[in-house]
C-alpha beads as a LAMMPS data file, in Angstrom:
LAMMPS data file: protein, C-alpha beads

359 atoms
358 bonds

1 atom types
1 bond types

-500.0 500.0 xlo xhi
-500.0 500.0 ylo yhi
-500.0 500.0 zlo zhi

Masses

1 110.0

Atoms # bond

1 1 1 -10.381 -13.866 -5.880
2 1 1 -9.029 -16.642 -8.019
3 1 1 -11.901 -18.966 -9.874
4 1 1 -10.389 -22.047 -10.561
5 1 1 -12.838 -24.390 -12.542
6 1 1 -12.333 -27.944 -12.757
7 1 1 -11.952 -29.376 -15.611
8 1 1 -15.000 -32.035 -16.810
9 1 1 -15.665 -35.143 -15.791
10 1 1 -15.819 -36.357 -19.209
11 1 1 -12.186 -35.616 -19.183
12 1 1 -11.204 -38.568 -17.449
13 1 1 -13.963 -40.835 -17.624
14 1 1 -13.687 -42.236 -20.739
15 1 1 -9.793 -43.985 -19.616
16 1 1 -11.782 -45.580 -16.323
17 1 1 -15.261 -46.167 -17.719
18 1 1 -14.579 -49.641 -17.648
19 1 1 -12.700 -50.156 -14.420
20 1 1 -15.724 -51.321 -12.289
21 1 1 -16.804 -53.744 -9.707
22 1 1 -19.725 -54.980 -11.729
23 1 1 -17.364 -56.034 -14.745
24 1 1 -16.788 -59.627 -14.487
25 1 1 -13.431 -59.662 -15.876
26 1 1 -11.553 -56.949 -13.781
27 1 1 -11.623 -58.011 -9.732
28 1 1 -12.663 -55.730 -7.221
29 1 1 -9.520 -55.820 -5.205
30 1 1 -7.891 -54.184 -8.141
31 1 1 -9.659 -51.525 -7.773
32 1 1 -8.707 -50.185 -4.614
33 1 1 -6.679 -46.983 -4.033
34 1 1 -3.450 -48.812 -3.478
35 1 1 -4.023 -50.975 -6.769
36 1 1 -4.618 -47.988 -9.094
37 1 1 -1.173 -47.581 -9.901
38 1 1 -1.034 -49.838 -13.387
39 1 1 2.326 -50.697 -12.428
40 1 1 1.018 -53.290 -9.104
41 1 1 -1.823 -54.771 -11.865
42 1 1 -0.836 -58.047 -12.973
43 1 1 -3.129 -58.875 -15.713
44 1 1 -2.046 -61.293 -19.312
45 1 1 -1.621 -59.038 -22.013
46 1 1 -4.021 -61.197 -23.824
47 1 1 -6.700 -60.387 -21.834
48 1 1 -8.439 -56.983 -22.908
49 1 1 -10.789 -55.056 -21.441
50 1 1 -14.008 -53.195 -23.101
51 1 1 -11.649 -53.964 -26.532
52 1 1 -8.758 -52.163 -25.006
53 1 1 -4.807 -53.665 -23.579
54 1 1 -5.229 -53.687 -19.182
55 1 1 -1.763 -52.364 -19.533
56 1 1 -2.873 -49.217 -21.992
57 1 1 -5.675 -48.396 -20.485
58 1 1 -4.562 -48.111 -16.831
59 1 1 -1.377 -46.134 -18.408
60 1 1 -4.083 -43.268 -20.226
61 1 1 -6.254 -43.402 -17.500
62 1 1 -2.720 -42.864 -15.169
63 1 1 -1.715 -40.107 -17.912
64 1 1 -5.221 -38.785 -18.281
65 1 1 -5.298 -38.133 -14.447
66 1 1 -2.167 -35.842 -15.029
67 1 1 -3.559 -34.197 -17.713
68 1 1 -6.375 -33.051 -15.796
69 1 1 -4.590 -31.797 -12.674
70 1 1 -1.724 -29.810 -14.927
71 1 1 -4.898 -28.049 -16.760
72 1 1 -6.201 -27.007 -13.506
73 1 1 -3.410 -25.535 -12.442
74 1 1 -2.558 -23.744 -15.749
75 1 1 -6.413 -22.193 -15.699
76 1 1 -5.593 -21.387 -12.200
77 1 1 -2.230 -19.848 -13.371
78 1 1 -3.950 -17.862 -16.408
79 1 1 -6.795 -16.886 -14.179
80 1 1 -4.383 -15.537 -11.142
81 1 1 -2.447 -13.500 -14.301
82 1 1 -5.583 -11.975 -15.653
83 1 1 -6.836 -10.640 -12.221
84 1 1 -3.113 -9.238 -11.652
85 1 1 -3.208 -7.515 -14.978
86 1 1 -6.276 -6.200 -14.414
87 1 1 -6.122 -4.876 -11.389
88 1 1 -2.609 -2.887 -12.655
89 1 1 -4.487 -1.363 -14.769
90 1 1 -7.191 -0.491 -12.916
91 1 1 -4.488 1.493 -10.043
92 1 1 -2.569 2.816 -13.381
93 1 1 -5.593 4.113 -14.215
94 1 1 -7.513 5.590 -10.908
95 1 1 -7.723 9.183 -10.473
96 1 1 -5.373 9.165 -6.886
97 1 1 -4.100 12.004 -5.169
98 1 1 -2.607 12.420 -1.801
99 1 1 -5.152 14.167 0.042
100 1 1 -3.951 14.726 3.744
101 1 1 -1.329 13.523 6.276
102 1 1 -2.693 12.416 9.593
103 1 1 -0.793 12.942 12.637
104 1 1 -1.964 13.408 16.450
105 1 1 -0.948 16.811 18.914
106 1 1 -0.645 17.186 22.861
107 1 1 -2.611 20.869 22.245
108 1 1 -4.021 21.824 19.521
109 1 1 -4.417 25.338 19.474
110 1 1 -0.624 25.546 20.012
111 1 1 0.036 23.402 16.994
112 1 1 -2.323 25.345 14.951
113 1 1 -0.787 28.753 16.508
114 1 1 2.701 27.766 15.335
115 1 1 1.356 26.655 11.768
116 1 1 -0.064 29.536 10.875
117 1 1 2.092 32.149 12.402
118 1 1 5.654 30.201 11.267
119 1 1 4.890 28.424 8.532
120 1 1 2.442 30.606 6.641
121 1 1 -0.492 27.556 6.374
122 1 1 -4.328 28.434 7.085
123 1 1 -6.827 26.964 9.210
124 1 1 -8.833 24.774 6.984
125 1 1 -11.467 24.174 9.223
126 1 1 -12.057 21.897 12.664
127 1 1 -14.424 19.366 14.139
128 1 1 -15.085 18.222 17.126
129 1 1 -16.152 14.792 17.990
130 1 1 -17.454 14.756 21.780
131 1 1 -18.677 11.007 21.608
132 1 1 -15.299 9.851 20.321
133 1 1 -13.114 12.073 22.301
134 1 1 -11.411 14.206 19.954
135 1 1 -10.879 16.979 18.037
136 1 1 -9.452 17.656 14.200
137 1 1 -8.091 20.556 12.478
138 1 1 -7.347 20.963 8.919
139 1 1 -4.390 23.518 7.840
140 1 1 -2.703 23.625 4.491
141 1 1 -2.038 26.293 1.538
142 1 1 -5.026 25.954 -0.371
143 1 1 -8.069 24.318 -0.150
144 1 1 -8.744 20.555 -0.021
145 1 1 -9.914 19.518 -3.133
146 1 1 -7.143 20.402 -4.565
147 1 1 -4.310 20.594 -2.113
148 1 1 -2.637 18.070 0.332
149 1 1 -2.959 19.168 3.733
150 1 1 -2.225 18.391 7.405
151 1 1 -5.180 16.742 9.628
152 1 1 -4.041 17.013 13.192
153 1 1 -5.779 15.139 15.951
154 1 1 -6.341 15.619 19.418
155 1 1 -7.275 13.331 21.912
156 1 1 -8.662 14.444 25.121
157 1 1 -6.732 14.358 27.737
158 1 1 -3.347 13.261 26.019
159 1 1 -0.395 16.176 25.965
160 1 1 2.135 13.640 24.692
161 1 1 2.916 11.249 21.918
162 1 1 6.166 9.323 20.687
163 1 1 7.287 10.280 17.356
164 1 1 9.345 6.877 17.294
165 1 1 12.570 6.306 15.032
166 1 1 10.484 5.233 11.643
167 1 1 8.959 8.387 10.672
168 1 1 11.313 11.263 9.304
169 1 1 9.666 14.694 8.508
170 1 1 7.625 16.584 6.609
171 1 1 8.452 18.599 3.740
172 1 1 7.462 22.574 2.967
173 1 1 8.905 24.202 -0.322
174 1 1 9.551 27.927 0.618
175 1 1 10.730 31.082 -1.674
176 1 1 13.763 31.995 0.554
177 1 1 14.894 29.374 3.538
178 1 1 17.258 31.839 5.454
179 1 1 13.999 34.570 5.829
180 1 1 11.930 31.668 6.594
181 1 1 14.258 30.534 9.599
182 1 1 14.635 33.384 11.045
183 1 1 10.383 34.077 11.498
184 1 1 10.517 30.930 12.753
185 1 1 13.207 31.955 15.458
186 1 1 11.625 35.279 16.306
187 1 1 8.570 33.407 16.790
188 1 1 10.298 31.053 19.685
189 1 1 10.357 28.302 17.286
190 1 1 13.522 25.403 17.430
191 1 1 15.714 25.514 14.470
192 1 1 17.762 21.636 14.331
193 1 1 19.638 22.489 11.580
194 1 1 20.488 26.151 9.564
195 1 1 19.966 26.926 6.485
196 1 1 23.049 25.334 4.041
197 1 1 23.039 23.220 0.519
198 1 1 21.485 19.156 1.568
199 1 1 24.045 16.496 2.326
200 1 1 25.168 16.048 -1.538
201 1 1 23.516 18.380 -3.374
202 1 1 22.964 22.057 -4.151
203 1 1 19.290 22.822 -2.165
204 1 1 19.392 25.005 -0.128
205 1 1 17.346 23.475 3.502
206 1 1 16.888 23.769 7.127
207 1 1 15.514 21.797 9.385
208 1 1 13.075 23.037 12.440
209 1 1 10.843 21.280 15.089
210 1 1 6.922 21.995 15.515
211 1 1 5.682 22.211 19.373
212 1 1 5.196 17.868 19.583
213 1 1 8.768 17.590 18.005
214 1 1 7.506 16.709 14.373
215 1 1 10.722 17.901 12.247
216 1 1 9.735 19.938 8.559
217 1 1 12.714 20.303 6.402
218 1 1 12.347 23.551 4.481
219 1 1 13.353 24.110 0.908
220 1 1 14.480 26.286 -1.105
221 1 1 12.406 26.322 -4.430
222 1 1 10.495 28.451 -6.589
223 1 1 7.004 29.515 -6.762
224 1 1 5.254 25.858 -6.509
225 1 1 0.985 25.290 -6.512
226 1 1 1.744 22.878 -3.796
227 1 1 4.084 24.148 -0.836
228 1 1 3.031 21.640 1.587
229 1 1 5.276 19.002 -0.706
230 1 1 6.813 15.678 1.345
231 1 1 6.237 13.130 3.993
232 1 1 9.149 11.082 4.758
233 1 1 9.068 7.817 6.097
234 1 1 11.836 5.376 6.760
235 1 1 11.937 1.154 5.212
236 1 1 14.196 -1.405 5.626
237 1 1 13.728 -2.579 2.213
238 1 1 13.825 0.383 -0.528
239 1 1 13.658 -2.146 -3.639
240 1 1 10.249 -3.977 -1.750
241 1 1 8.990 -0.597 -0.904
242 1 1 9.158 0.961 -4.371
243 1 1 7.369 -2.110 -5.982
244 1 1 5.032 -1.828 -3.143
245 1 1 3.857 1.334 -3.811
246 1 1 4.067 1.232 -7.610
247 1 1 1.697 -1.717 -8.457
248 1 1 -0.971 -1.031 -4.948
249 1 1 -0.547 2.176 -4.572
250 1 1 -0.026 3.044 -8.719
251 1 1 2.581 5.659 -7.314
252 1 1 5.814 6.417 -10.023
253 1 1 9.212 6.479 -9.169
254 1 1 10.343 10.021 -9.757
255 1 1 14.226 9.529 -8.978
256 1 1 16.252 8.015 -6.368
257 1 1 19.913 9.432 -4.958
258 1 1 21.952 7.117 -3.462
259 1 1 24.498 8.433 -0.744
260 1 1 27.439 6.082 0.561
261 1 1 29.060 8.517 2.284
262 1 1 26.020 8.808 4.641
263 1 1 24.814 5.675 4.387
264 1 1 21.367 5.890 3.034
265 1 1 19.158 5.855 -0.054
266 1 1 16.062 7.540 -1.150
267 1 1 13.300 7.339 -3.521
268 1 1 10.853 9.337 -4.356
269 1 1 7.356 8.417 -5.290
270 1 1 4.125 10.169 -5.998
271 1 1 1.338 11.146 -8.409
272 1 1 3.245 13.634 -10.368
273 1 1 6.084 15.655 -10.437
274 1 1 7.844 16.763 -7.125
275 1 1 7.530 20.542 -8.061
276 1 1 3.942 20.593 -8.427
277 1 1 2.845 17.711 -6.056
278 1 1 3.607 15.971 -2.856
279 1 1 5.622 13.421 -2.946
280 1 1 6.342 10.378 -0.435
281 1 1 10.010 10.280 0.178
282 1 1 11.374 6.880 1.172
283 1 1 14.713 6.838 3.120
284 1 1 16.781 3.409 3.611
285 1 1 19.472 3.674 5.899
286 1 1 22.099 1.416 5.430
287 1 1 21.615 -2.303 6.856
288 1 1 18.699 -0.987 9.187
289 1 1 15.889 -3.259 8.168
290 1 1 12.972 -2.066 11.248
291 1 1 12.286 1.318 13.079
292 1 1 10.334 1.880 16.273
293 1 1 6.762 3.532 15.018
294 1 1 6.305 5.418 18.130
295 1 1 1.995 6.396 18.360
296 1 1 2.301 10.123 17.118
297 1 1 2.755 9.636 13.577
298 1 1 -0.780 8.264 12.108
299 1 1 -1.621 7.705 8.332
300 1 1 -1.354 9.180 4.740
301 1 1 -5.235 9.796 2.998
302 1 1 -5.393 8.882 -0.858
303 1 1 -7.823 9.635 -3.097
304 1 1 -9.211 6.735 -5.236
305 1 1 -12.317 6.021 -7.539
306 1 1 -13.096 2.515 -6.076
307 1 1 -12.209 1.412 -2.464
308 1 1 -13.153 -2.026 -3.493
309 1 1 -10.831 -2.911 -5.947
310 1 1 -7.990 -0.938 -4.699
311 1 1 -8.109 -3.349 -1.571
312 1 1 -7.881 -5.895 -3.876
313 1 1 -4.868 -4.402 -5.643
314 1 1 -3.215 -3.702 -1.555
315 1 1 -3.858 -7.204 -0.690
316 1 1 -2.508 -9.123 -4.075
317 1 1 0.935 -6.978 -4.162
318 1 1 2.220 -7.691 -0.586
319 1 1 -0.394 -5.170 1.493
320 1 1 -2.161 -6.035 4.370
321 1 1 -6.061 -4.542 4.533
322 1 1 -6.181 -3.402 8.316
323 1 1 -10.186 -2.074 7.985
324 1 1 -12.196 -3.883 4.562
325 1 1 -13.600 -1.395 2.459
326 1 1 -16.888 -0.009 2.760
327 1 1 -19.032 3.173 4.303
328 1 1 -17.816 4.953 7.508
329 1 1 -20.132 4.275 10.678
330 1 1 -22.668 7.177 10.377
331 1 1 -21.130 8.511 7.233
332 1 1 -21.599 7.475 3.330
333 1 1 -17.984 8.291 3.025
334 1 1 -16.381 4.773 1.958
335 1 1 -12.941 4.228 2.419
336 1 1 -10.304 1.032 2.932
337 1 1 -6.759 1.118 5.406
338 1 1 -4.213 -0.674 4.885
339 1 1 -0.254 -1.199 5.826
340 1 1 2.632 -1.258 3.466
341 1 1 5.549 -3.727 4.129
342 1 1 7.356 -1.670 6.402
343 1 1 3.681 -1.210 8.670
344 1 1 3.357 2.064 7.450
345 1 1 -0.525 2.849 7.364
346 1 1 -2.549 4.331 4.622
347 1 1 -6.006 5.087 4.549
348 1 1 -7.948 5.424 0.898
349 1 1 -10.902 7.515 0.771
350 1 1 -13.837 7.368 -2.379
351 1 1 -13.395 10.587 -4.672
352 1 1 -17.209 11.269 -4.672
353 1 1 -17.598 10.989 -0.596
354 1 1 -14.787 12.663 -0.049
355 1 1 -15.910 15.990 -1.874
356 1 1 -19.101 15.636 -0.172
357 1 1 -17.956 15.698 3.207
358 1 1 -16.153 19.250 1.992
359 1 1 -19.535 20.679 0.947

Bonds

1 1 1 2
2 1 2 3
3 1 3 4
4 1 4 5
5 1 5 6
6 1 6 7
7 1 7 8
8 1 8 9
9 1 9 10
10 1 10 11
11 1 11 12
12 1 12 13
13 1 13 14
14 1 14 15
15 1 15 16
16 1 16 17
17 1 17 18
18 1 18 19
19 1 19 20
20 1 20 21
21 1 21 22
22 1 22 23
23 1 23 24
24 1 24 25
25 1 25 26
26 1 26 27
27 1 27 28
28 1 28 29
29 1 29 30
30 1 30 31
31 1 31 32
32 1 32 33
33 1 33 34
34 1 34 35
35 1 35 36
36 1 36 37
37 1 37 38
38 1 38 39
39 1 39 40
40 1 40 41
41 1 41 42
42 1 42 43
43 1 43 44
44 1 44 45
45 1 45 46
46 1 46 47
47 1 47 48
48 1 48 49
49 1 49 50
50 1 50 51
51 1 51 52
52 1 52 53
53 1 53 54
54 1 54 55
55 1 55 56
56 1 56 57
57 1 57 58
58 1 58 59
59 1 59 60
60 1 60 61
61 1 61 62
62 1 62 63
63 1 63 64
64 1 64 65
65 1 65 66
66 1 66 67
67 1 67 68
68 1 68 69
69 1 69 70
70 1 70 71
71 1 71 72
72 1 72 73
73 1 73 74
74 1 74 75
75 1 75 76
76 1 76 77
77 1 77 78
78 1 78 79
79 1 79 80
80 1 80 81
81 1 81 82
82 1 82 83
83 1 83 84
84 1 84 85
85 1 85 86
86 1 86 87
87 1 87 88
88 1 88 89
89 1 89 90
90 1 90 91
91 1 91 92
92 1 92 93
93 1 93 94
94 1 94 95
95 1 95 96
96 1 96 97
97 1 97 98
98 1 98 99
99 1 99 100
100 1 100 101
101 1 101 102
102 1 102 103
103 1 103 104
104 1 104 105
105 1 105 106
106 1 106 107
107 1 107 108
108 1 108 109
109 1 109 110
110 1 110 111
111 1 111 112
112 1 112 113
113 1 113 114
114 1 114 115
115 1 115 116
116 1 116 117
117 1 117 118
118 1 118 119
119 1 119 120
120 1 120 121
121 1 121 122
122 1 122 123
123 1 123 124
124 1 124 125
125 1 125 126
126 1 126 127
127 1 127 128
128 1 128 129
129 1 129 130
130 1 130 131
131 1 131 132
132 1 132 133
133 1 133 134
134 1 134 135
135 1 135 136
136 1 136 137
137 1 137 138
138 1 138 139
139 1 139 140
140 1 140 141
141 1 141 142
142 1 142 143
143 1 143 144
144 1 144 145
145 1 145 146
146 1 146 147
147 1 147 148
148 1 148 149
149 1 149 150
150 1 150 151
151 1 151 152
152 1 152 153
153 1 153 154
154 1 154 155
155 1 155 156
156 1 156 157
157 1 157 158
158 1 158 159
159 1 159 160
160 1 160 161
161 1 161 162
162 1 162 163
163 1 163 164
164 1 164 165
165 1 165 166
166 1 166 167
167 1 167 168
168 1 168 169
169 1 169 170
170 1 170 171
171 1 171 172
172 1 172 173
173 1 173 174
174 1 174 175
175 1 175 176
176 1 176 177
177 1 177 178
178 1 178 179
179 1 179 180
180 1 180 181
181 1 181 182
182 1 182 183
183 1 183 184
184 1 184 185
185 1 185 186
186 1 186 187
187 1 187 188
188 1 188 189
189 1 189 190
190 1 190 191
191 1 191 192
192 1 192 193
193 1 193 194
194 1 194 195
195 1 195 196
196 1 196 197
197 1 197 198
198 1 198 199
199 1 199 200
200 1 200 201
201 1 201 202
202 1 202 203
203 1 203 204
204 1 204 205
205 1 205 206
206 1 206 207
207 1 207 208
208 1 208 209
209 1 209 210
210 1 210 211
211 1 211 212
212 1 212 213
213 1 213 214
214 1 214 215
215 1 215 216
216 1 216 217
217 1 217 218
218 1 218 219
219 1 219 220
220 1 220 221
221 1 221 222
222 1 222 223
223 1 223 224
224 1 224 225
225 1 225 226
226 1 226 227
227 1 227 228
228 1 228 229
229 1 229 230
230 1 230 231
231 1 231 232
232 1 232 233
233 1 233 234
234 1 234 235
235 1 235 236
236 1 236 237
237 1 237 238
238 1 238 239
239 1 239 240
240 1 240 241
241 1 241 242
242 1 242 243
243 1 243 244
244 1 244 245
245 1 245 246
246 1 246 247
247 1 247 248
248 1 248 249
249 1 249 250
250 1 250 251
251 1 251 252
252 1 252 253
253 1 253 254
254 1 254 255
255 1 255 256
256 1 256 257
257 1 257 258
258 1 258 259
259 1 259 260
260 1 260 261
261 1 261 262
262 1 262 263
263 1 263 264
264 1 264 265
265 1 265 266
266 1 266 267
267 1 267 268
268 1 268 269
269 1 269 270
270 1 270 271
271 1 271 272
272 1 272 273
273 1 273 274
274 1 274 275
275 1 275 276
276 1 276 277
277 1 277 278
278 1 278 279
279 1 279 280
280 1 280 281
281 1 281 282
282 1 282 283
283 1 283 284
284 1 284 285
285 1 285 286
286 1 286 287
287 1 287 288
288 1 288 289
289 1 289 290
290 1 290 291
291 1 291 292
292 1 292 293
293 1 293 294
294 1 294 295
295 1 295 296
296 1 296 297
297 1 297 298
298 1 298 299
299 1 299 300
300 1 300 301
301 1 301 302
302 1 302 303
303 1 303 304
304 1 304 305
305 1 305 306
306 1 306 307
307 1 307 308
308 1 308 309
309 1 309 310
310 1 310 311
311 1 311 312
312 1 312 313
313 1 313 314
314 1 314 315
315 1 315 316
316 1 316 317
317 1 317 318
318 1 318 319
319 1 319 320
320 1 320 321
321 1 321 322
322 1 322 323
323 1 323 324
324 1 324 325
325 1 325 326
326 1 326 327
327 1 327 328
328 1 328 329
329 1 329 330
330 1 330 331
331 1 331 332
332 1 332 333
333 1 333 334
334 1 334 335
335 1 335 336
336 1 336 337
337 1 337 338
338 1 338 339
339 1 339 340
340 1 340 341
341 1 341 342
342 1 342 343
343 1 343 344
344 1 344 345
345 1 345 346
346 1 346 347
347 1 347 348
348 1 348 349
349 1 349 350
350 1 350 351
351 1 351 352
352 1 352 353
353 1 353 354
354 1 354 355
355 1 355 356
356 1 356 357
357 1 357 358
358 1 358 359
């Protein structure tokens, strides 16, 4: 929060000290609001007051006035700079890491079924909670202390979500994409698009639908520590978005690829290098500035070392905080959510807690 102190008394005093109703030589109408202005006080030069010129004095006191409101604002304005710097250093600084993607399934032992079976991941580990209604399962390629990994949720009782128009797909770095496609076929699963080098460029990708209709683009890369690799979401303004997430979310731009003969741009951001890390991959489409959310696609999980000041950070560079930070109900675990400017929702989760809760 901004201080702003006000500048002392003393500061102005002095120009008015004399300007009061118990002086005999200055009258009291002249002392009203609408008479401050020196230029409506008629007074004879020769006449001076407390040893100093009418004129002069209601001029400083006039100036003096100025002086003090300009210093406000310029303590205000230093203050306001100080807090921004130091709260860019605090998220260039923060031990972040994408922990888990959050999304919601009509049946969940379907969804896990086809993870592990097609796509190679393992079942982290699930709970169930009765009181709220549903039920989570962790899969990934490693553990989760040191990998990003899926959370699926299902609620009782609901078979059926809408993916919406906003979010894009998900992103899984494989050794060979034509062998991976064609599990995924002799498994029953729905290929959208065979394997083939990406709209302009040389990777080789594929495109395939999970059970809900949640599309994974597969690539074609080497051995990589982090398979599970991309979420991609879709903005309507990239050059808001990347600032967005580079001074709240202390994310770095990796590279961007423009495309005009398709229409759209990308950018990718993340917490290191897109080999070895996942990466949030932002897609503009040409002069498409909002996209229908739909209510399947839920939240990305950060890691952070202080909930409380990276709120701060969300709300000062254009973030809205959607739940203030502090311990889960029932839980120690402290976290903070937020939306981006797009209303893309992220949910930041305390280091410590969060390895706790893995114990």
């Amino acid at each position: 929060m901004v201080r702003i102190i006000p500048m002392a008394a003393s500061s102005i005093r002095p120009s008015l000290v004399c300007l009061s109703a118990a002086s005999p030589r200055f009258p009291a109408s002249l002392l009203s609001s609408r008479n401050l202005s020196y230029s409506h006080v008629v007074v004879p030069q020769s006449k001076l007051l407390c040893g100093v010129n009418t004129h002069n004095l209601l001029r400083r006191g006039v100036k003096c006035l100025g002086v003090a409101e300009s210093g406000n604002a310029a303590q205000a304005s230093t203050s306001s700079t100080t807090q921004e710097d130091d709260l860019l250093k605090f998220v260039k600084d923060d031990n972040r890491r994408m922990l888990h993607v959050v999304y919601r399934v009509g049946d969940l032992d379907r969804t896990i079924k086809f993870y592990t079976e097609c796509l190679g991941m393992k079942l982290l580990r699930k709970r169930d909670i009765p009181e709220e209604k549903y039920t989570n399962a962790f899969l990934g390629y490693g553990p989760e202390d040191s990998h990003f990994v899926i959370e699926l949720t299902y609620n009782y009782g609901v078979d059926k979500y809408d993916i919406g128009a906003g979010f894009g797909h998900f992103g899984i770095a494989v050794d060979d994409v034509g062998k991976t496609v064609e599990l995924i076929k002799a498994k029953g699963g729905k290929v959208t698009r065979e394997p083939g080098p990406v709209k302009g460029g040389k990777t080789v990708i594929a495109f395939i639908e999970d059970p809900d209709g949640y599309k994974f683009e597969l690539l074609e890369r080497g051995p990589t520590p982090e398979p599970f690799c991309q979420v991609m979401l879709r903005v309507g303004d990239l050059d808001r978005s990347i600032k967005f997430y580079e001074k709240a979310f202390g994310m770095e731009l990796l590279r961007t690829r423009d495309n005009p003969e398709y229409k759209y741009t990308i950018a990718m951001m993340g917490y290191g290098p897109e080999d070895k890390s996942a990466v949030l991959e932002l897609t503009y489409n040409y002069g498409v500035t909002e996209y229908d959310k739909g209510n399947a696609y839920a939240q990305i999980a950060i890691g952070t070392d202080d909930v409380y000041k990276t709120a701060e950070a969300v709300k000062l560079f254009g973030g809205k905080i959607t739940r203030e930070p502090g311990p889960l109900p029932g839980l120690s675990t402290k976290i903070t959510a937020c939306l981006d400017p797009d209303g893309w929702k992220s949910v930041f989760v305390d280091n410590i807690d969060f390895l706790k809760e893995l114990e």
